[in-house]
Rosetta silent file (secondary structure, phi, psi, omega in degrees, C-alpha in Angstrom):
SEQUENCE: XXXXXXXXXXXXXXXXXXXXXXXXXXXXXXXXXXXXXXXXXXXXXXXXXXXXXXXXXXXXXXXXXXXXXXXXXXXXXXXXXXXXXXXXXXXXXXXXXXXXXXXXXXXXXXXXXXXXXXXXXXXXXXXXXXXXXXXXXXXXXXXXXXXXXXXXXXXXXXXXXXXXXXXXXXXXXXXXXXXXX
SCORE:     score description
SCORE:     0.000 S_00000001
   1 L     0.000  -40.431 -176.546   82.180   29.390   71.146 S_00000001
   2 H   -65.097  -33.797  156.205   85.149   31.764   70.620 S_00000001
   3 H   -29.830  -51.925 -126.722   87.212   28.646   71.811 S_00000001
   4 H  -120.315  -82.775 -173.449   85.743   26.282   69.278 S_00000001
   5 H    -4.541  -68.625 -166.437   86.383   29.388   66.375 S_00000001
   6 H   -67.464  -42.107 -171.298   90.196   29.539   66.990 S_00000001
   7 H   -86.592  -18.628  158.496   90.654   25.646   67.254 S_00000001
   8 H   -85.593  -33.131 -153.473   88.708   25.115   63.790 S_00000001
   9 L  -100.865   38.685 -177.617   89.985   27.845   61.794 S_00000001
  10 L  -124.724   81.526 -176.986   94.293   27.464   63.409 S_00000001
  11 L   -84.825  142.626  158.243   94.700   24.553   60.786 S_00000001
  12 L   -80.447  120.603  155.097   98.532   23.746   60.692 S_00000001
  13 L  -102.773    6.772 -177.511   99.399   24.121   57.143 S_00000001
  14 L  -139.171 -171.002 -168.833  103.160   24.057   57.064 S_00000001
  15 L   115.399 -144.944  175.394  105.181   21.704   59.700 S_00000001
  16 L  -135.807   93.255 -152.765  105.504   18.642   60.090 S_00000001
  17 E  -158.399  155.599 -176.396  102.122   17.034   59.641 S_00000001
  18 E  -107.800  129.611 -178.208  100.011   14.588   57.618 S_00000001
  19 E  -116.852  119.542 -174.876   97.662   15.401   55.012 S_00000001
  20 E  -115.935  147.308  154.248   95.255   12.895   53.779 S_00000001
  21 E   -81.862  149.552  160.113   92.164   13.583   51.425 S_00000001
  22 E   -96.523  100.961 -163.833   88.434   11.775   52.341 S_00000001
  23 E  -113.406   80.229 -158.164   86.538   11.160   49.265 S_00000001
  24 E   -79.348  175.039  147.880   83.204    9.540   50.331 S_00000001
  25 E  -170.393  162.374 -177.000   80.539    7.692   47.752 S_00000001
  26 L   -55.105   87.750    1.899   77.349    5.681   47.703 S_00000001
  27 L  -152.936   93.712  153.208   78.800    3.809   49.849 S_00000001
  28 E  -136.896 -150.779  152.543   82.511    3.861   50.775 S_00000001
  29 E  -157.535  141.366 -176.401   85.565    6.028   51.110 S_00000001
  30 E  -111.174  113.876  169.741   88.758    6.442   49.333 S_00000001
  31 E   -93.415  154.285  161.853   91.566    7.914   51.314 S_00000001
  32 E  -116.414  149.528 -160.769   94.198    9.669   49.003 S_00000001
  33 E  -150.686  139.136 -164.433   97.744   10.151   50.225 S_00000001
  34 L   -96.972   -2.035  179.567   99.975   12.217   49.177 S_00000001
  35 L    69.785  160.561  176.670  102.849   10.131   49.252 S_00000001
  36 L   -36.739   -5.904  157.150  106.752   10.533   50.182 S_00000001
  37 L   -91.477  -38.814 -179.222  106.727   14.170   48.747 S_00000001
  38 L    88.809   30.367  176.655  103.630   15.630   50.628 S_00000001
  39 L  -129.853  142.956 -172.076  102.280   17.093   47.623 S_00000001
  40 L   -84.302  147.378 -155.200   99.085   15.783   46.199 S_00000001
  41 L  -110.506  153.488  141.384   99.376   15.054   42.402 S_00000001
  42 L   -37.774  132.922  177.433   96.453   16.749   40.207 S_00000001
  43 L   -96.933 -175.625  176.667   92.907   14.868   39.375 S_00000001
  44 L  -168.454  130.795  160.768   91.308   14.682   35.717 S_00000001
  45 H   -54.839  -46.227 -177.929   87.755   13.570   35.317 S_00000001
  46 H   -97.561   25.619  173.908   88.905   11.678   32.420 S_00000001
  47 H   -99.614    6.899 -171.631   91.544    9.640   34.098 S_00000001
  48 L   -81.831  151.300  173.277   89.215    7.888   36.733 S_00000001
  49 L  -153.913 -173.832 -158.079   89.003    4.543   35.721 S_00000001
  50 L   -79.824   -6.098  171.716   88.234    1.265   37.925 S_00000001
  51 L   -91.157  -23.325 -161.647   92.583    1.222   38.888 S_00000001
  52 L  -129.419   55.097 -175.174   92.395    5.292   39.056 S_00000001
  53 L   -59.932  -33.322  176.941   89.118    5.977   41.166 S_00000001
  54 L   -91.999   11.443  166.633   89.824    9.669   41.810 S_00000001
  55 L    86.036    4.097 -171.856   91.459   10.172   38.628 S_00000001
  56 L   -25.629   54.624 -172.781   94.848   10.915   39.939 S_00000001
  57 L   -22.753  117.773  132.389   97.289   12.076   36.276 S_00000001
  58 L    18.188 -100.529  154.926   99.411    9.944   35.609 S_00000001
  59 L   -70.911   35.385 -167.616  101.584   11.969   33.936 S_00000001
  60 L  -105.006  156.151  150.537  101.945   14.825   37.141 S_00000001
  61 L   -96.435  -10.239 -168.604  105.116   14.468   38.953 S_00000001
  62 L   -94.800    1.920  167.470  103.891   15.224   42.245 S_00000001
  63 H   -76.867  -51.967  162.152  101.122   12.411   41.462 S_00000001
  64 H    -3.708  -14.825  172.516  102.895   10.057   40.866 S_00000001
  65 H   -98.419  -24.028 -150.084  103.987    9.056   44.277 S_00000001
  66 L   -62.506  175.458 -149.603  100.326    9.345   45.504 S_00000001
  67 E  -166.532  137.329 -172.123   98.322    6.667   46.576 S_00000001
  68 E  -142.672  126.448  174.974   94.410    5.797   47.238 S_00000001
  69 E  -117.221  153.325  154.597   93.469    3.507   50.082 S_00000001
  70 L   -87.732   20.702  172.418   89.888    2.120   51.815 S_00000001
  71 E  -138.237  161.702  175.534   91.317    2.080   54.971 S_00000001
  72 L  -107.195   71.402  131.627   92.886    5.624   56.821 S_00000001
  73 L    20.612   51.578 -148.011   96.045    5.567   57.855 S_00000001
  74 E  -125.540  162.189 -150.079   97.088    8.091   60.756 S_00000001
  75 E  -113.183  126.732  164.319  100.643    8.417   62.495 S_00000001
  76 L   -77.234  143.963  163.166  100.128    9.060   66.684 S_00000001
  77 L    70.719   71.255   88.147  100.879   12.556   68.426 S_00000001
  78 L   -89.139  136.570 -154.154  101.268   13.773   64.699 S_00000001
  79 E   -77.898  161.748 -179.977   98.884   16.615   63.889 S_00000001
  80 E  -149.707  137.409 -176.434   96.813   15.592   60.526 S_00000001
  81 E  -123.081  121.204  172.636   94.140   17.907   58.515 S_00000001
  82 E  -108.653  129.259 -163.093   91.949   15.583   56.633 S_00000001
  83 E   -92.302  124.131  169.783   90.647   17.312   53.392 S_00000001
  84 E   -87.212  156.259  144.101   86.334   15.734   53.224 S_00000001
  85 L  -175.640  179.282  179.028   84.710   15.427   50.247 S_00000001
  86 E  -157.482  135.622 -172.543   82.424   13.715   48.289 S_00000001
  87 L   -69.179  -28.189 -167.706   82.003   12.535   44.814 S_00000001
  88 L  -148.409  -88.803 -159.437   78.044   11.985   44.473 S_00000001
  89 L  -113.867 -179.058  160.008   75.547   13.114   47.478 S_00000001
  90 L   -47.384  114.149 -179.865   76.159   14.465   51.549 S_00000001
  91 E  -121.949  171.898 -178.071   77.931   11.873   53.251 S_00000001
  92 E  -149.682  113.176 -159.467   79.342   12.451   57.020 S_00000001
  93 E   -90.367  103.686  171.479   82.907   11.412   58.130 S_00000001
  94 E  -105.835  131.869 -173.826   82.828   10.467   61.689 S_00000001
  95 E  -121.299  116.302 -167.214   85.663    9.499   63.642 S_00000001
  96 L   -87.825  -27.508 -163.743   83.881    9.225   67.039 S_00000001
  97 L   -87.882  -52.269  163.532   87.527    8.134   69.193 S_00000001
  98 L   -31.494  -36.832 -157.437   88.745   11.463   67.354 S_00000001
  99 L    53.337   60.420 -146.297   85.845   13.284   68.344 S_00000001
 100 E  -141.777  130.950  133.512   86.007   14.324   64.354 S_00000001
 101 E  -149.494  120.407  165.384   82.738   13.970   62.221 S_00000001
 102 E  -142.527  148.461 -178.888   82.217   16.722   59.767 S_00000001
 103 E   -51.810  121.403  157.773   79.919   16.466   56.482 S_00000001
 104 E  -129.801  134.908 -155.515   81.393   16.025   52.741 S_00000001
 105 L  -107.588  120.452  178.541   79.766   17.622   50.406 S_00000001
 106 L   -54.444  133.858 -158.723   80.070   17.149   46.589 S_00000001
 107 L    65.511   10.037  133.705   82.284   20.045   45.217 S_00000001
 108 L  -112.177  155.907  179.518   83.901   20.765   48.343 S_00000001
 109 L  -122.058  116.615 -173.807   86.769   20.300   50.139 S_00000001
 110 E  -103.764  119.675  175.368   86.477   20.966   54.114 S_00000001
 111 E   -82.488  134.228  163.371   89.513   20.775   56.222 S_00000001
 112 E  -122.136  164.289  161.304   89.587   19.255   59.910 S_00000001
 113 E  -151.940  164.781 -163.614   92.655   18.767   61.613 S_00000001
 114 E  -160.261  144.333  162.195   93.126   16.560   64.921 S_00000001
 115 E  -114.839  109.606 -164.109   96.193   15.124   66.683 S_00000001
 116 L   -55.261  132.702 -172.299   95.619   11.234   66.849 S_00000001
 117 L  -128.784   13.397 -168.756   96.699   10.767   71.013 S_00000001
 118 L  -162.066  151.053  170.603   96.342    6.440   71.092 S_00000001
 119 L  -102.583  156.553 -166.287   97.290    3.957   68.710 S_00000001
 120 E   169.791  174.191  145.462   94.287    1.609   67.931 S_00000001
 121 E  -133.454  129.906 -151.900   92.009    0.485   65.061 S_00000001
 122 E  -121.766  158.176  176.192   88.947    2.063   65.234 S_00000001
 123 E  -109.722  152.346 -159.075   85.644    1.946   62.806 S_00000001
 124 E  -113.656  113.681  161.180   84.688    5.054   60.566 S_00000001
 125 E  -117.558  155.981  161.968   80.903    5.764   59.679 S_00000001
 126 L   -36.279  144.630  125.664   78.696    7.264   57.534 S_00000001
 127 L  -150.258   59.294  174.696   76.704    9.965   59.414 S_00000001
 128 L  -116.171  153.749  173.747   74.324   11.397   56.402 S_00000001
 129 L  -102.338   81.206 -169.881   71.635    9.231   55.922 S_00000001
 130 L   -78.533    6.079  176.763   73.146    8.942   51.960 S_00000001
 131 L   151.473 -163.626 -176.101   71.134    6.595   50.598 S_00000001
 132 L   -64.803  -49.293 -168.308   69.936    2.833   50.310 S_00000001
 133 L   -82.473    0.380 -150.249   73.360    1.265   51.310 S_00000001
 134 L   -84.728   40.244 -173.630   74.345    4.064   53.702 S_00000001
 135 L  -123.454  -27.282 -174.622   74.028    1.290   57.029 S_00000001
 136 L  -130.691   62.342  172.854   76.632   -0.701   55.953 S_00000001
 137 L   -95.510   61.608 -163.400   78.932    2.548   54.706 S_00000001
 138 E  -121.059  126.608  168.641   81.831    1.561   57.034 S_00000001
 139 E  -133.703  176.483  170.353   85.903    1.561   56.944 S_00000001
 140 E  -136.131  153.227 -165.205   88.223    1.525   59.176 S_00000001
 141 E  -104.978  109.861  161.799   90.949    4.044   60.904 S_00000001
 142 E  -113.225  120.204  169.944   94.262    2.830   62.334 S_00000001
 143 E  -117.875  140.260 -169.690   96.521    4.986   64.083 S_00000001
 144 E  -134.904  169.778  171.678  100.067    3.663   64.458 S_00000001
 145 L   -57.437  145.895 -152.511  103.533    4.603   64.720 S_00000001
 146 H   -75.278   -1.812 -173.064  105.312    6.448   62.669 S_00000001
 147 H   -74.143  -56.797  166.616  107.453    3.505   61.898 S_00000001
 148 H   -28.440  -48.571 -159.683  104.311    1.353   60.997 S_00000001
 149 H   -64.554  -46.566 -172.081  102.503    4.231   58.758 S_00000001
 150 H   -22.356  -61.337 -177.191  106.425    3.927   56.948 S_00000001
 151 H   -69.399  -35.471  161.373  105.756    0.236   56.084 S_00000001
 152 H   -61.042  -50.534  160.278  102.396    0.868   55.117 S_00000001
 153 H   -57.205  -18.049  154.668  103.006    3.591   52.919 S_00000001
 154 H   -62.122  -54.408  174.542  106.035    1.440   51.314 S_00000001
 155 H   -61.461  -25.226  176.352  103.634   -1.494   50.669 S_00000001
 156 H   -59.369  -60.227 -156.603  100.741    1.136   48.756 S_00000001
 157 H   -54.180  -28.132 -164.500  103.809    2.162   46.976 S_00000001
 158 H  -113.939    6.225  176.008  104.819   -0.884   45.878 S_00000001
 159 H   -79.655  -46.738  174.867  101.546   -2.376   45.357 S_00000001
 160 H   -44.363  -59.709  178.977  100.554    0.484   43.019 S_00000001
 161 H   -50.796  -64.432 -165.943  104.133   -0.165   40.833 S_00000001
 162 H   -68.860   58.527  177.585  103.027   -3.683   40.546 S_00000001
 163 H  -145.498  -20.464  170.689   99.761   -2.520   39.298 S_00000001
 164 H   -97.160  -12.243 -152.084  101.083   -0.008   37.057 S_00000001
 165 L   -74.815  159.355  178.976  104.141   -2.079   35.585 S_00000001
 166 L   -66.947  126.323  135.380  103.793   -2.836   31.579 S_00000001
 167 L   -11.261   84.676  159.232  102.957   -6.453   30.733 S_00000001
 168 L     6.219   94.253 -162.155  105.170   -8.664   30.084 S_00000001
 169 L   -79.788  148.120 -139.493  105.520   -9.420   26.403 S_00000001
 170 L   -83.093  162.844 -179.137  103.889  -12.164   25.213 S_00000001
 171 L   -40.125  169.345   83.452  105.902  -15.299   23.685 S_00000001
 172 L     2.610  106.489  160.817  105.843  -15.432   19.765 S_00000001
 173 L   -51.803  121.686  178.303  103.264  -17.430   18.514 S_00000001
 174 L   -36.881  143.400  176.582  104.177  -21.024   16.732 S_00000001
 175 L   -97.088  135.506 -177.951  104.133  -20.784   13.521 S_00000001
 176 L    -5.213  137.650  159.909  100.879  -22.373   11.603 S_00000001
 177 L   -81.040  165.227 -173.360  101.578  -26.095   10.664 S_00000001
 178 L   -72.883  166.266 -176.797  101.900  -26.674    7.246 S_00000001
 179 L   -97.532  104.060  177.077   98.488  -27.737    5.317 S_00000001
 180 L   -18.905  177.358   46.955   98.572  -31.815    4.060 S_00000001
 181 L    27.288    0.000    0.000   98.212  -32.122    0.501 S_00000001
């Protein structure tokens, strides 16, 4: 037990290390990434919308690079503290090839950390019994290289601009034919 103490609460928090948030709900998960800065941008309840599920501002600079995915993302032999949590009841993030599962709880944030040791894609479950849907409450976890997470995190990024970019503006309408006589 003293063993087990020291290896949850010796988190890395400074280094060189990846920090993702775990958001669960009836019945997914959203990872958020903090993007090419490492700093997580500030949420606001009244920015989620169905483009903005966790509500991410906008107008933060360190949000602004951030990023929200349904799949998890993790770089091998790099150490990574995943922040749980959960938007609406107890949900339970199990990573079984991690030997990871810990509960998130609405109005918390719980830190694990792990060092990913295999590259692979692996499946992520529920393990709260959270509801009607919670059986088919499943994503999935790929850990890859760090050149691979690179390209992935370049494609969120650039998925996101074209998702954010301004419309186009539209042509000028013709103008009205004239009315016979």
């Amino acid at each position: 037990l003293p063993l087990w103490g020291r290896r949850v609460n010796e988190i890395p928090l400074s280094g060189d290390r990846l920090e993702v948030r775990c958001i669960g709900y009836q019945f997914g998960w959203y990872f958020h990434y903090p993007g090419p800065d490492g700093k997580f941008g500030k949420q606001r309840t009244d920015a989620i919308s169905g483009s903005n599920p966790l509500g991410i501002d906008p107008n933060e600079a360190d949000g602004k690079d951030d990023f929200v995915s349904n799949e998890l993302h993790l770089v091998n032999h790099k150490p990574t503290v995943v922040r749980v949590s959960s938007r609406d009841v107890i949900h339970g993030l199990a990573l079984h090839q991690m030997r990871i599962q810990q509960d998130a709880m609405p109005g918390m944030e719980i830190p694990q950390w792990f060092r990913p040791i295999k590259t692979g894609t692996w499946e992520i479950i529920c393990a709260q019994l959270c509801g009607a849907g919670h059986s088919a409450m499943k994503a999935i976890y790929v850990v890859q290289e760090q050149k691979e997470f690179d390209e992935f995190q370049k494609e969120q990024l650039d998925l996101k601009a074209a998702n954010t970019a301004p419309a186009p503006a539209a042509a000028p309408l013709p103008a009205p034919a004239a009315e016979p006589k």
